[in-house]
HTML snippet that shows the backbone in 3Dmol.js (N, CA, C, O; Angstrom):
<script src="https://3Dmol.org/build/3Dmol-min.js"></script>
<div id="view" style="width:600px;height:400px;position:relative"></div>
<script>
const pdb = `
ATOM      1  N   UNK A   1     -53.766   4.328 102.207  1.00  0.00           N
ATOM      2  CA  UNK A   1     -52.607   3.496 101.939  1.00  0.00           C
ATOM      3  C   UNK A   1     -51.366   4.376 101.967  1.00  0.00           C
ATOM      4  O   UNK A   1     -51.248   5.297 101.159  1.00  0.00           O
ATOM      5  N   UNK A   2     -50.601   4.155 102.723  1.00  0.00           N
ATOM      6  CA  UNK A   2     -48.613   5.027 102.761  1.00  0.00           C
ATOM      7  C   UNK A   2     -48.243   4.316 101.536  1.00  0.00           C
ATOM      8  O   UNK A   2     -47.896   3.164 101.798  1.00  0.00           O
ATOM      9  N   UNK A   3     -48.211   4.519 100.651  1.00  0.00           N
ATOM     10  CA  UNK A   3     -47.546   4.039  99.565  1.00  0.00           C
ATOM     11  C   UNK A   3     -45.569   3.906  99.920  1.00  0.00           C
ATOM     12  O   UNK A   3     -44.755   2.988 100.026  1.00  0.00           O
ATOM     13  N   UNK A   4     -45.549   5.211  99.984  1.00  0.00           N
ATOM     14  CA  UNK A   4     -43.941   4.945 100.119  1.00  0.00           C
ATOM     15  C   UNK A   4     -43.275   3.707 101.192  1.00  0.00           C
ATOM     16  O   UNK A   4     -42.308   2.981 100.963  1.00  0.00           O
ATOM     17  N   UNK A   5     -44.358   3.757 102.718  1.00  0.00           N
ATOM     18  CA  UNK A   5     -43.830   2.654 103.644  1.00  0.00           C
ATOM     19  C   UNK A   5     -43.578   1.478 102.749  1.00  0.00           C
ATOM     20  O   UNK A   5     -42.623   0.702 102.751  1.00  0.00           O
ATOM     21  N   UNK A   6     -45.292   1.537 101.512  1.00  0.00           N
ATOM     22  CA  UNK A   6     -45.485  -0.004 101.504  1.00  0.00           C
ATOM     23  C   UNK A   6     -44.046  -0.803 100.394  1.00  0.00           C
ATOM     24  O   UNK A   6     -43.547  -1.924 100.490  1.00  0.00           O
ATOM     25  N   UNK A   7     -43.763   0.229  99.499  1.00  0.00           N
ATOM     26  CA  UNK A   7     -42.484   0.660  98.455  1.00  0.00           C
ATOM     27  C   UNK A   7     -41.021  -0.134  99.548  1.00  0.00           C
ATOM     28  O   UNK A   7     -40.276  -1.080  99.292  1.00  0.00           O
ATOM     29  N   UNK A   8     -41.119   0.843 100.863  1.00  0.00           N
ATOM     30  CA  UNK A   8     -39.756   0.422 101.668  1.00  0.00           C
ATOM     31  C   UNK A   8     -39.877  -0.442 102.121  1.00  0.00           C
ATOM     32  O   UNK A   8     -38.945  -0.729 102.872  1.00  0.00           O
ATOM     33  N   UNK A   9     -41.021  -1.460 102.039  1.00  0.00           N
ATOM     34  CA  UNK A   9     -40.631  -2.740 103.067  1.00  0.00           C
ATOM     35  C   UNK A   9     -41.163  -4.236 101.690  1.00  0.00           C
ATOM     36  O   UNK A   9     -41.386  -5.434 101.862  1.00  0.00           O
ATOM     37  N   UNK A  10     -41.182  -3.330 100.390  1.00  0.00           N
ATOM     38  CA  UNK A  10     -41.509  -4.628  99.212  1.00  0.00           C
ATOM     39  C   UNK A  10     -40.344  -5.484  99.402  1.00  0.00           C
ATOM     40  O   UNK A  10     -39.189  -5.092  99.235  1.00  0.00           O
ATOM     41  N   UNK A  11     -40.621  -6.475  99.698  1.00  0.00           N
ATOM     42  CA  UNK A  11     -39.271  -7.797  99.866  1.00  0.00           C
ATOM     43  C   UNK A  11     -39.473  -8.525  97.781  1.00  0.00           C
ATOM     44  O   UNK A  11     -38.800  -9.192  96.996  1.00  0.00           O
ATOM     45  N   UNK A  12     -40.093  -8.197  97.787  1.00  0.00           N
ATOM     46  CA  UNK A  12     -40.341  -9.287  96.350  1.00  0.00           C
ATOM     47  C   UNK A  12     -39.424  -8.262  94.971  1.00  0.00           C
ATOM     48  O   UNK A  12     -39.672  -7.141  94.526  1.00  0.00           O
ATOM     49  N   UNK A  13     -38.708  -8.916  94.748  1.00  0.00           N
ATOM     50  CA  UNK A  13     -38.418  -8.721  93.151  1.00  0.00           C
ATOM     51  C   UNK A  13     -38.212  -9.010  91.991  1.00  0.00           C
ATOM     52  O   UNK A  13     -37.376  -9.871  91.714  1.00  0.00           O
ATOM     53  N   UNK A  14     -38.856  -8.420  91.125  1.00  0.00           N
ATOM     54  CA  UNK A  14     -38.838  -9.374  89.544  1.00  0.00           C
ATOM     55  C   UNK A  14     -37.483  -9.475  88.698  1.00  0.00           C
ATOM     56  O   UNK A  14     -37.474  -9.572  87.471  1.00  0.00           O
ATOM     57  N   UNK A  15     -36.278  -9.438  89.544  1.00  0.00           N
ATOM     58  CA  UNK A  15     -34.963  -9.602  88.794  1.00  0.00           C
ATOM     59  C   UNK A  15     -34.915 -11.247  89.420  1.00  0.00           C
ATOM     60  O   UNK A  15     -34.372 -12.091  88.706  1.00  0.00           O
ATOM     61  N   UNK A  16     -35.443 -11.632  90.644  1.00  0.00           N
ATOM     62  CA  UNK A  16     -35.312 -13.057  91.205  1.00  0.00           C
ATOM     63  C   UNK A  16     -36.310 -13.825  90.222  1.00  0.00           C
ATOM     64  O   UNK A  16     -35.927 -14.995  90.200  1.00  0.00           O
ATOM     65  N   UNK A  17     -37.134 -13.707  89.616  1.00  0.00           N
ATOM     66  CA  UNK A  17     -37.792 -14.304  88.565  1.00  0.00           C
ATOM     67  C   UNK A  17     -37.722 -14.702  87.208  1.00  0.00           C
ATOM     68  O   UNK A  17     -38.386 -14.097  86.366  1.00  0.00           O
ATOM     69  N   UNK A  18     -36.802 -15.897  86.824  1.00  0.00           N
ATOM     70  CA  UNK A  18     -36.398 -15.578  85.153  1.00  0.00           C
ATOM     71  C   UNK A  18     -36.832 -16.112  84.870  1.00  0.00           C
ATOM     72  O   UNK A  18     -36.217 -16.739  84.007  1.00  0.00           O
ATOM     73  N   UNK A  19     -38.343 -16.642  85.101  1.00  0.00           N
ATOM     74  CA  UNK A  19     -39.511 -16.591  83.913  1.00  0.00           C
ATOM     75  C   UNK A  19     -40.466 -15.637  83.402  1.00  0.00           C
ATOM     76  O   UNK A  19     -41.369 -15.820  82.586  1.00  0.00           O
ATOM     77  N   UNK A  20     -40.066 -14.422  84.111  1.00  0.00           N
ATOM     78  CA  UNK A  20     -41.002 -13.209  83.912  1.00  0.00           C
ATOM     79  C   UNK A  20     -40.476 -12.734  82.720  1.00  0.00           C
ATOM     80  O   UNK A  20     -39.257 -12.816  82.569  1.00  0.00           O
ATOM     81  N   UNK A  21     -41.245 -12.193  81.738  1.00  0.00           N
ATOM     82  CA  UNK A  21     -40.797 -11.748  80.418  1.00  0.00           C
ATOM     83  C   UNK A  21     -40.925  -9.773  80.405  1.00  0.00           C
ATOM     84  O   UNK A  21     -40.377  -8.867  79.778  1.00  0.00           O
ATOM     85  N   UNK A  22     -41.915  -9.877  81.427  1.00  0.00           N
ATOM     86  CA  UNK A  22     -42.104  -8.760  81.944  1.00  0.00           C
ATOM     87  C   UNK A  22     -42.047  -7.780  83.419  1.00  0.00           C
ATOM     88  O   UNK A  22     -42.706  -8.146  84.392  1.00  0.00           O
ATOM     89  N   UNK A  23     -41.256  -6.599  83.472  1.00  0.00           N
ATOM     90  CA  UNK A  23     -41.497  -5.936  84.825  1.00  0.00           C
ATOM     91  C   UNK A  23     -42.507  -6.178  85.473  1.00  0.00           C
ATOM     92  O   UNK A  23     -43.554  -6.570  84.958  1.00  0.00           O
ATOM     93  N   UNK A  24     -42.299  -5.932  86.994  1.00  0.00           N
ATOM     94  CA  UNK A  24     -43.692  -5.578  88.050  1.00  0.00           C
ATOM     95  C   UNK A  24     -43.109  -4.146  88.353  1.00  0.00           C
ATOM     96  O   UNK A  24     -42.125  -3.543  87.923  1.00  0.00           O
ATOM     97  N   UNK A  25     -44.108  -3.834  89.269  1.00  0.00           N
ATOM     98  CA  UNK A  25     -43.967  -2.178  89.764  1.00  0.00           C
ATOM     99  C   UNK A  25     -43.132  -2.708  90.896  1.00  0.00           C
ATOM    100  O   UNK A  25     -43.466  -3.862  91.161  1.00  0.00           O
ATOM    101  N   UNK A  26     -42.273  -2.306  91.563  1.00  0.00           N
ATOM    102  CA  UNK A  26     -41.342  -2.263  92.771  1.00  0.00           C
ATOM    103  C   UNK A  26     -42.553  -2.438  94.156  1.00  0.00           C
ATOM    104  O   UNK A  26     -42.698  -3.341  94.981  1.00  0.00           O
ATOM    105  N   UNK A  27     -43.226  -1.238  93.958  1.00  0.00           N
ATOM    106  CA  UNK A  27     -44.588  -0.639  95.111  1.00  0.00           C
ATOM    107  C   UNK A  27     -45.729  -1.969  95.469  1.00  0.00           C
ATOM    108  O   UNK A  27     -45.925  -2.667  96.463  1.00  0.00           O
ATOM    109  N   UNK A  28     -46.373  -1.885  94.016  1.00  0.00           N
ATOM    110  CA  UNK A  28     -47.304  -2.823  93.908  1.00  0.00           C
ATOM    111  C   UNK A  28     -47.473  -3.999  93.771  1.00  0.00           C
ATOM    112  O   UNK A  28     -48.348  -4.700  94.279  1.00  0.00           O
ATOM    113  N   UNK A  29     -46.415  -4.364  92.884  1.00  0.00           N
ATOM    114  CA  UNK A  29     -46.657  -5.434  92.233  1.00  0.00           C
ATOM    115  C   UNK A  29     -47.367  -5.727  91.262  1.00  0.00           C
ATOM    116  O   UNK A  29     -47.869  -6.849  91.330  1.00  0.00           O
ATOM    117  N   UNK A  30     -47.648  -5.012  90.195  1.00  0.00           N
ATOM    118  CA  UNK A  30     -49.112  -4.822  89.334  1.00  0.00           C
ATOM    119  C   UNK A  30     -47.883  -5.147  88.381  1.00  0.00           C
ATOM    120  O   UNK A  30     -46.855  -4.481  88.259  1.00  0.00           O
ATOM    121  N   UNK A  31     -48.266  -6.457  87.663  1.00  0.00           N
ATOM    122  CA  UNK A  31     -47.250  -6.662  85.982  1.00  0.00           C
ATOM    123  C   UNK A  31     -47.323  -5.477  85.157  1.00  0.00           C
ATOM    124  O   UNK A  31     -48.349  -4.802  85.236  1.00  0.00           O
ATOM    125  N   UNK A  32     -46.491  -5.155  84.459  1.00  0.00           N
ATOM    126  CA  UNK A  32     -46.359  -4.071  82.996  1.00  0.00           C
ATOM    127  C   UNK A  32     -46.322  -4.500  82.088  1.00  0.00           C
ATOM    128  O   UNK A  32     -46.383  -5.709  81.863  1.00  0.00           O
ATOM    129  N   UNK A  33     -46.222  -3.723  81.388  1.00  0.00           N
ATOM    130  CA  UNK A  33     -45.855  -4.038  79.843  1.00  0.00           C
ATOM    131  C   UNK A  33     -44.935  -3.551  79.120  1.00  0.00           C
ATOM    132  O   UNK A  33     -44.936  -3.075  77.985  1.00  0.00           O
ATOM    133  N   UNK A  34     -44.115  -3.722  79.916  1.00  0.00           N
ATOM    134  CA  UNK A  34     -42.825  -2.764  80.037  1.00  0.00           C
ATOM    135  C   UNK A  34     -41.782  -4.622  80.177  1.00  0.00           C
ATOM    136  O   UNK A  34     -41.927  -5.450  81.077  1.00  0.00           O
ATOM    137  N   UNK A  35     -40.802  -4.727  78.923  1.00  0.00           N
ATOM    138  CA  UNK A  35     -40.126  -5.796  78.419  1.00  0.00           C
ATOM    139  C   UNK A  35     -38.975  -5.856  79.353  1.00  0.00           C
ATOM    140  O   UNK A  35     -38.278  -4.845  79.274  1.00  0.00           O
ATOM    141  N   UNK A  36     -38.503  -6.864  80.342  1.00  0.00           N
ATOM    142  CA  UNK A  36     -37.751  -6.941  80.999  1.00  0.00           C
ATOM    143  C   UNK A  36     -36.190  -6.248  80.162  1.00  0.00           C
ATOM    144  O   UNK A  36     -35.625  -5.207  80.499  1.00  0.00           O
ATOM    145  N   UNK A  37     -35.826  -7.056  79.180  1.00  0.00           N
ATOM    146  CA  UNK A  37     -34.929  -6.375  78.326  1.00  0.00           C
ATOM    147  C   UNK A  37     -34.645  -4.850  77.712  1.00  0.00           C
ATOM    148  O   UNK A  37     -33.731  -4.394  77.025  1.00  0.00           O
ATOM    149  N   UNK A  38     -36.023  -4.201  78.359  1.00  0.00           N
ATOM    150  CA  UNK A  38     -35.881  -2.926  77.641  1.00  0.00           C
ATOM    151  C   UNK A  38     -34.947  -1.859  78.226  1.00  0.00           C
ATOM    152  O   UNK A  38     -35.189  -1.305  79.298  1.00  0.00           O
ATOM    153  N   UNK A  39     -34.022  -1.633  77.578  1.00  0.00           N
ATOM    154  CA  UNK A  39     -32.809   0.031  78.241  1.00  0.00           C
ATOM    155  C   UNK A  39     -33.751   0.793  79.055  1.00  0.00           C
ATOM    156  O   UNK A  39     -34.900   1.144  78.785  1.00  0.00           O
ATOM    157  N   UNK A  40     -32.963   1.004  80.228  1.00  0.00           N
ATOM    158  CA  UNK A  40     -33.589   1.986  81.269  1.00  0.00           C
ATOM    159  C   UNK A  40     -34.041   3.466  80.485  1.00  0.00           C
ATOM    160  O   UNK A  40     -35.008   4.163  80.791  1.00  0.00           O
ATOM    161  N   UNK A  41     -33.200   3.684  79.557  1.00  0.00           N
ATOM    162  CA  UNK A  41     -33.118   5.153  79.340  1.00  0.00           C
ATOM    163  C   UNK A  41     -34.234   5.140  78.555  1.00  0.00           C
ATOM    164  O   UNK A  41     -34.334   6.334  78.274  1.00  0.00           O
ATOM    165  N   UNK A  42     -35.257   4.511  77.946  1.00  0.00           N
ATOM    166  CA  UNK A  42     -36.086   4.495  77.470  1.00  0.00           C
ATOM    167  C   UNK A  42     -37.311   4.244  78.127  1.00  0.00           C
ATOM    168  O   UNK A  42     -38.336   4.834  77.784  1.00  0.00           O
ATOM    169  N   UNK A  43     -37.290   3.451  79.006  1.00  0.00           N
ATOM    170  CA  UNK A  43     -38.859   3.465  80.195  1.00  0.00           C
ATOM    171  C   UNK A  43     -39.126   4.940  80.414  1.00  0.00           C
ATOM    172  O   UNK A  43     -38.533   5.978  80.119  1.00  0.00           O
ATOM    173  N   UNK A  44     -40.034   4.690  80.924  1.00  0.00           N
ATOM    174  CA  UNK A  44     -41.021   5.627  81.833  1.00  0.00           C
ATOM    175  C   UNK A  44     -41.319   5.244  83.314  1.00  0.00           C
ATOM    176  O   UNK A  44     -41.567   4.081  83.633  1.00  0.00           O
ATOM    177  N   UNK A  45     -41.284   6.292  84.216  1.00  0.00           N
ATOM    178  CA  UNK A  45     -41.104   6.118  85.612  1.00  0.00           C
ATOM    179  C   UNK A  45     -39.895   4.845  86.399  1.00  0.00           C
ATOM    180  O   UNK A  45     -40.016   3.952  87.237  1.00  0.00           O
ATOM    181  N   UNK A  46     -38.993   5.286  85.735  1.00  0.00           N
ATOM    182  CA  UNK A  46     -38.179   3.765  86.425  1.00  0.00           C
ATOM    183  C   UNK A  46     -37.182   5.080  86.937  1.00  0.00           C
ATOM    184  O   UNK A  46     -36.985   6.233  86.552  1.00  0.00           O
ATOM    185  N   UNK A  47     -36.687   4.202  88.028  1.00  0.00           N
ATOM    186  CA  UNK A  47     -36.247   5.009  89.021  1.00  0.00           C
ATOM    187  C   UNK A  47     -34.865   4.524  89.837  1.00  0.00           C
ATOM    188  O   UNK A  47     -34.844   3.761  90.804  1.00  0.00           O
ATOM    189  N   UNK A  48     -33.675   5.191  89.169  1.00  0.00           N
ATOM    190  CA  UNK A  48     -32.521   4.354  89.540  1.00  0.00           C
ATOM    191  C   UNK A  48     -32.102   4.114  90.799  1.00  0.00           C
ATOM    192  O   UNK A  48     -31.937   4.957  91.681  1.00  0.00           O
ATOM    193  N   UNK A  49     -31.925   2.888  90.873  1.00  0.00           N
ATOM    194  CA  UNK A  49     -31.732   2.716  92.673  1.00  0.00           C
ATOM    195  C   UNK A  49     -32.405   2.070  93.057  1.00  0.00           C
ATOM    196  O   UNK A  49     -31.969   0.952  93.333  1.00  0.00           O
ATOM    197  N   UNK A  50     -33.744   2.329  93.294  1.00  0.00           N
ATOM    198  CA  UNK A  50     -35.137   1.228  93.139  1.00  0.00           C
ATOM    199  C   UNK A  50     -35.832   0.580  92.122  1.00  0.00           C
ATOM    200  O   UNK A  50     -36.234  -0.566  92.322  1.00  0.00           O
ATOM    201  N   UNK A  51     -35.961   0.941  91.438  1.00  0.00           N
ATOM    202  CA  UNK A  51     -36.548   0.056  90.643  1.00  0.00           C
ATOM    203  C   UNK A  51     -37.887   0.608  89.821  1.00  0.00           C
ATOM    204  O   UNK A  51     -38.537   1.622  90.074  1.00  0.00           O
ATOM    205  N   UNK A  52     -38.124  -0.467  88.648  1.00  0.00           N
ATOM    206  CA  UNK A  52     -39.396   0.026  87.803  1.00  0.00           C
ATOM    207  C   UNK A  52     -40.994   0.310  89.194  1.00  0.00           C
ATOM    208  O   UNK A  52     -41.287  -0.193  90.279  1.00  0.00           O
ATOM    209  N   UNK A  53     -41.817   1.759  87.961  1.00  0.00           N
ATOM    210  CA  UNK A  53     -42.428   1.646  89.118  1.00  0.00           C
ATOM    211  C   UNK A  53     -43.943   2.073  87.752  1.00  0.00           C
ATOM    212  O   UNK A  53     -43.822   2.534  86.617  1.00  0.00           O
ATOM    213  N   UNK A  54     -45.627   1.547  88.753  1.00  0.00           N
ATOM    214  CA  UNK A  54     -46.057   2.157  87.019  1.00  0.00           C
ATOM    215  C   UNK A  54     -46.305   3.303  87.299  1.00  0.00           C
ATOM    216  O   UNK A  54     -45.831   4.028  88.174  1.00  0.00           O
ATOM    217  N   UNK A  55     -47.010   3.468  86.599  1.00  0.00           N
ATOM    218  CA  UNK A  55     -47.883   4.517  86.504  1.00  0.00           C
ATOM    219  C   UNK A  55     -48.218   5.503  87.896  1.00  0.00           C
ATOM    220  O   UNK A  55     -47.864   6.670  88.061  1.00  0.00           O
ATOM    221  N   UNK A  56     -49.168   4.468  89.012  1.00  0.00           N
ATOM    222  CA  UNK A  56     -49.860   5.154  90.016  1.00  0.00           C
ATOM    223  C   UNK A  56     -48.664   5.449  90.809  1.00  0.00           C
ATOM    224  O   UNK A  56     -48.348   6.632  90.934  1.00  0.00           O
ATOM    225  N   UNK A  57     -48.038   4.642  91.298  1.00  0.00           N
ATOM    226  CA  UNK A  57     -47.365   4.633  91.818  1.00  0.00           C
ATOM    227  C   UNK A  57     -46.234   5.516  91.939  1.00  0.00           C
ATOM    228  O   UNK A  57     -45.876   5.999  93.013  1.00  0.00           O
ATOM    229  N   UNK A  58     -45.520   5.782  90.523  1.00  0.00           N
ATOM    230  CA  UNK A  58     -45.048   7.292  90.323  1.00  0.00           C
ATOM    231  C   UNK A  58     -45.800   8.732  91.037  1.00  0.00           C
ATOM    232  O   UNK A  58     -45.486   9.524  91.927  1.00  0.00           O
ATOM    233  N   UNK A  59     -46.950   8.562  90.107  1.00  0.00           N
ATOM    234  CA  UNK A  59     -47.606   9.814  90.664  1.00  0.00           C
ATOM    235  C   UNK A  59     -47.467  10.176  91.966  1.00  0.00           C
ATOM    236  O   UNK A  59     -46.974  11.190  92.458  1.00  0.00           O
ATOM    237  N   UNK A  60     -48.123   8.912  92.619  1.00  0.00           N
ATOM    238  CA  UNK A  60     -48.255   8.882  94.882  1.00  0.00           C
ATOM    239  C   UNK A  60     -47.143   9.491  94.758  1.00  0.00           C
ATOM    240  O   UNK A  60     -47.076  10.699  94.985  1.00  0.00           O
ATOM    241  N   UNK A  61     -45.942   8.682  94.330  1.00  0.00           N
ATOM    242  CA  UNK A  61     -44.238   8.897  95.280  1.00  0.00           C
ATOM    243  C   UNK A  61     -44.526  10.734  95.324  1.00  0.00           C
ATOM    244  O   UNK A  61     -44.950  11.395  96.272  1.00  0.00           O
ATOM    245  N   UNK A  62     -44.065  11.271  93.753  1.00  0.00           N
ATOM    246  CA  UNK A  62     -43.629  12.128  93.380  1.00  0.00           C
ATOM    247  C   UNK A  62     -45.190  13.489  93.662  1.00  0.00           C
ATOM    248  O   UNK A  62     -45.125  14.708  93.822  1.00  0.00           O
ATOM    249  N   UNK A  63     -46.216  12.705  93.622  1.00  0.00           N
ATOM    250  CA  UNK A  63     -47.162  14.058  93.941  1.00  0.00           C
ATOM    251  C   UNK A  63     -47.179  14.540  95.177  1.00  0.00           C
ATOM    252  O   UNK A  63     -47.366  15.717  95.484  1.00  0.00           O
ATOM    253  N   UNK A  64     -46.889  13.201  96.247  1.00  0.00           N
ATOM    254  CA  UNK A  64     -46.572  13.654  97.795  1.00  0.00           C
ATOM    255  C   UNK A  64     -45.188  14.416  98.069  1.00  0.00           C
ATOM    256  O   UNK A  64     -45.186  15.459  98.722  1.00  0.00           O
ATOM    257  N   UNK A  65     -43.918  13.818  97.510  1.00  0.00           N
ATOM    258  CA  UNK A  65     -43.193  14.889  97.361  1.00  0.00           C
ATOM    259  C   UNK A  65     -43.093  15.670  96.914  1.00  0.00           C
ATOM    260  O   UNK A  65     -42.322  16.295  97.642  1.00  0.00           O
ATOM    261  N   UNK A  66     -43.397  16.496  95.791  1.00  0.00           N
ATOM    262  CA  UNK A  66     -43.492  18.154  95.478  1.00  0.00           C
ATOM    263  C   UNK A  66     -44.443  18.344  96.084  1.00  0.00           C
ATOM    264  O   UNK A  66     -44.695  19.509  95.774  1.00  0.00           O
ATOM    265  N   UNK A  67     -45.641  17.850  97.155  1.00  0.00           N
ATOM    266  CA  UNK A  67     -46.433  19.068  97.931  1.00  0.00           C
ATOM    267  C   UNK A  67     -45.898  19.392  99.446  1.00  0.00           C
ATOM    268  O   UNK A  67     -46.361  20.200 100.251  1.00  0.00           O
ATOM    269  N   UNK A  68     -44.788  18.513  99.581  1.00  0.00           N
ATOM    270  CA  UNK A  68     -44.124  18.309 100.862  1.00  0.00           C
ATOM    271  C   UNK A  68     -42.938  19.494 100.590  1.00  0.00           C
ATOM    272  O   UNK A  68     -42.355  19.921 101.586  1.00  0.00           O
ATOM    273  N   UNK A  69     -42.622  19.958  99.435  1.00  0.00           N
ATOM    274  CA  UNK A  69     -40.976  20.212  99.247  1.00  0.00           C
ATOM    275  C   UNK A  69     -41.473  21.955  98.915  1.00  0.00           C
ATOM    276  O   UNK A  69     -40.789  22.973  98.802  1.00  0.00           O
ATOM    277  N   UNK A  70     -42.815  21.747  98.838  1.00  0.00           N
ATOM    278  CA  UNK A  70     -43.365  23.788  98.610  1.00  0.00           C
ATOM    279  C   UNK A  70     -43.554  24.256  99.605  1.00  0.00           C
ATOM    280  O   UNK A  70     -43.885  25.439  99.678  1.00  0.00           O
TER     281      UNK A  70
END
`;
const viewer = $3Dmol.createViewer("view");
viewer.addModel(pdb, "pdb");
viewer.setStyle({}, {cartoon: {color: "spectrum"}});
viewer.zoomTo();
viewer.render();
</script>
């Protein structure tokens, strides 16, 4: 799976949804548990510019780039 392609061509977002009480990942789409209302500066892996992202998805972005950038 290219994660990052699949990231640049996500058309869907959970700011167009105001019945969601909760984030999706930008990448995946996998719901969180991460409170739509919650201050950026307090998440984990959210990523200004794009958007919340979880867990795996962090890792892919960021483990493929630092082995690309050594």
């Amino acid at each position: 799976m290219d994660i990052e392609n699949m990231c640049l061509e996500s058309a869907a977002d959970n700011r167009d949804n105001p019945d969601s009480l909760y984030e999706t990942c930008v990448c995946c789409h996998k719901r969180l548990k991460i409170p739509r209302n919650q201050e950026i500066e307090f998440r984990s892996f959210y990523i200004e510019g794009a958007g919340q992202l979880c867990y795996d998805c962090y890792q892919e972005l960021y483990r493929k780039n630092s082995v690309q950038t050594q």
